[in-house]
N, C-alpha and C positions, 0 to 999 in steps of 0.2 A: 622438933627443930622449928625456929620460927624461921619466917621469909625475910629476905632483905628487902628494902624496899630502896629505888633507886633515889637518889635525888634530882635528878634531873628531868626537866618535863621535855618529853619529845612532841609535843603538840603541835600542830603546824600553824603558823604567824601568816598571813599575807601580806604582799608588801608592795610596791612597787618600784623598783630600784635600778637603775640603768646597772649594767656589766657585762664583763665578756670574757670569753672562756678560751682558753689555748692547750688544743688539747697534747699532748707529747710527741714532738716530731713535727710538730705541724710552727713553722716558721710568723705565723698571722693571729692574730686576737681575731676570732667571732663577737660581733655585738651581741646582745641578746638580753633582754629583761627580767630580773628575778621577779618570779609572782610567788612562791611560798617557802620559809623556813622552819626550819628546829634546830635544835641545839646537835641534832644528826648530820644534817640534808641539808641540799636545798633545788629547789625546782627554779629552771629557765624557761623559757621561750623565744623562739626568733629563728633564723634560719639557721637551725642544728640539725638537718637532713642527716647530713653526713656526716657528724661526729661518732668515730669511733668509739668501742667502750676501753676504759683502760684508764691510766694516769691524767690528768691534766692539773692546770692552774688556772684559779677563780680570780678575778680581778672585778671588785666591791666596788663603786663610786660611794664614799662614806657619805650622811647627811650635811656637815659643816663645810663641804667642797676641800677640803684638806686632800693629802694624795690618797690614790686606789688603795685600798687593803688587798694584797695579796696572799691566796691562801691555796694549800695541796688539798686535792680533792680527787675522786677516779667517779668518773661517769660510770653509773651505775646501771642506766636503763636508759633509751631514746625510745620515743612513739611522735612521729611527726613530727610536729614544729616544738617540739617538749621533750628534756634531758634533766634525769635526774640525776645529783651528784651526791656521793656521801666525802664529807668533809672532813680534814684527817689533820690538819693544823695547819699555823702562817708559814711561809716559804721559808727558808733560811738565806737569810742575803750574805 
């Protein structure tokens, strides 16, 4: 049996990108800065103390200043000032 091999590179990107995160329930957008992605994840920073783990929505400022890309994600991990998310597709509007 041979292996499949994926297509996709989960490799992590750094980046520096303003956004902010709303997590489920929570009425308010957190500011907070993406410092790394993949085609999986993505990693924040800023004041995410208190971000629950569970559902939320990622809100992208794109490079061209065009509107935020909004996208489903569930916080996956918090440590400090740092929350990682895995990334699950765009919102449906």
């Amino acid at each position: 049996m041979t292996a499949i091999v994926p297509r996709r590179s989960y490799r992590r990107h750094r980046t520096t990108r303003k956004s902010r995160l709303r997590p489920n329930g929570h009425g308010t957008w957190i500011r907070a800065s993406m410092v790394d992605w993949s085609a999986a994840g993505v990693s924040l920073t800023g004041p995410v103390e208190d971000v629950p783990l569970g559902p939320a929505i990622l809100a992208v400022s794109p490079v061209d200043g065009t509107d935020d890309i909004h996208l489903s994600c569930v916080v996956v991990w918090q440590k400090e000032d740092k929350v990682g998310l895995k990334l699950l597709g765009p919102v449906n509007h």
